[in-house]
C-alpha positions as MATLAB code, in Angstrom:
seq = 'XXXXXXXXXXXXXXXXXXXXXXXXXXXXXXXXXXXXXXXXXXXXXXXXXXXXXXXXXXXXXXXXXXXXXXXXXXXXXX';
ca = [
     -29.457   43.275   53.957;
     -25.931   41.745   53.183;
     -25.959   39.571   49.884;
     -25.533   35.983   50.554;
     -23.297   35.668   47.616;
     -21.210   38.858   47.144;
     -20.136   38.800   43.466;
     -17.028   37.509   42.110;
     -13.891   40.205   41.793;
     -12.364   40.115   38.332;
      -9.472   38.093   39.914;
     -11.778   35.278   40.481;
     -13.580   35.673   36.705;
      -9.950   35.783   35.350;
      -8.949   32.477   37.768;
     -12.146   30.553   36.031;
     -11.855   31.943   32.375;
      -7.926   30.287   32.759;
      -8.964   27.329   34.238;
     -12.202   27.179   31.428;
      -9.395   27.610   28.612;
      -6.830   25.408   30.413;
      -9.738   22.628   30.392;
     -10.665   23.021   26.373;
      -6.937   23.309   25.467;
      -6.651   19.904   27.524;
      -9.554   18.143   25.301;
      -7.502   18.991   22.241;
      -4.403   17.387   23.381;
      -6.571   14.505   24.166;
      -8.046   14.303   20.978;
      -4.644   14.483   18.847;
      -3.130   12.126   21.767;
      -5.814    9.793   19.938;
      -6.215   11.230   16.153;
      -5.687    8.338   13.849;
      -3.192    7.888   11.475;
      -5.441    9.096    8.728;
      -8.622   11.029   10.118;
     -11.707   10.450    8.621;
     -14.619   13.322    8.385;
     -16.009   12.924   12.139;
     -12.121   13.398   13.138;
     -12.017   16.582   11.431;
     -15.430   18.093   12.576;
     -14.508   17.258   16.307;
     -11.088   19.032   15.574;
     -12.633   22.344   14.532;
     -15.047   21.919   17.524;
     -12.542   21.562   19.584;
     -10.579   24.480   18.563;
     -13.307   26.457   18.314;
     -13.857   25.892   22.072;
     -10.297   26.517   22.985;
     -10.323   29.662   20.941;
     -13.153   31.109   22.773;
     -12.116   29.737   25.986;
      -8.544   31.918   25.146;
     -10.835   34.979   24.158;
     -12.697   34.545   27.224;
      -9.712   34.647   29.284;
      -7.878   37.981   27.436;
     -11.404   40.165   28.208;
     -11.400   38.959   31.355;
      -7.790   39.671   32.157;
      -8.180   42.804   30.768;
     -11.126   43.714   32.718;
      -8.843   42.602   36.039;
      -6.555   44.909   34.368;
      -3.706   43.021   33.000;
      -3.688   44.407   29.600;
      -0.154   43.907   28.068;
       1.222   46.111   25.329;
       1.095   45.384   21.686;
       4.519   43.140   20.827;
       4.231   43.443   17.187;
       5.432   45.619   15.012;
       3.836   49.161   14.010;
];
């Protein structure tokens, strides 16, 4: 019996993990488009949400482009 819905290639994970971390690093810039002058506590606890969503979104996206096999050598220093 052919599956309906074949499962995604790595290509296809890697295209959504991008577009997942493209989407969270877009809600920072929103958020610092509207930070006020002087951020009060709620400011800074949506901040560090924020980034930790973007973070995870970027970690997301590096196993996944690894797993599509687009690991890229080490650029720093031994």
């Amino acid at each position: 019996m052919t599956d309906l819905y074949p499962a995604a290639d790595q290509r296809e994970l890697l295209r959504q993990a991008a577009a997942a971390h493209t989407a969270a690093s877009t809600d920072v810039e929103t958020f610092l488009r509207r930070l006020p002058e002087v951020p009060d506590a709620a400011d800074i606890t949506e901040y560090a949400n924020l980034l930790s969503r973007e973070e995870r979104a970027r970690g997301d996206r590096q196993a996944a482009a690894d797993a599509a096999g687009l690991q890229l050598p080490s650029v720093e220093p031994e």
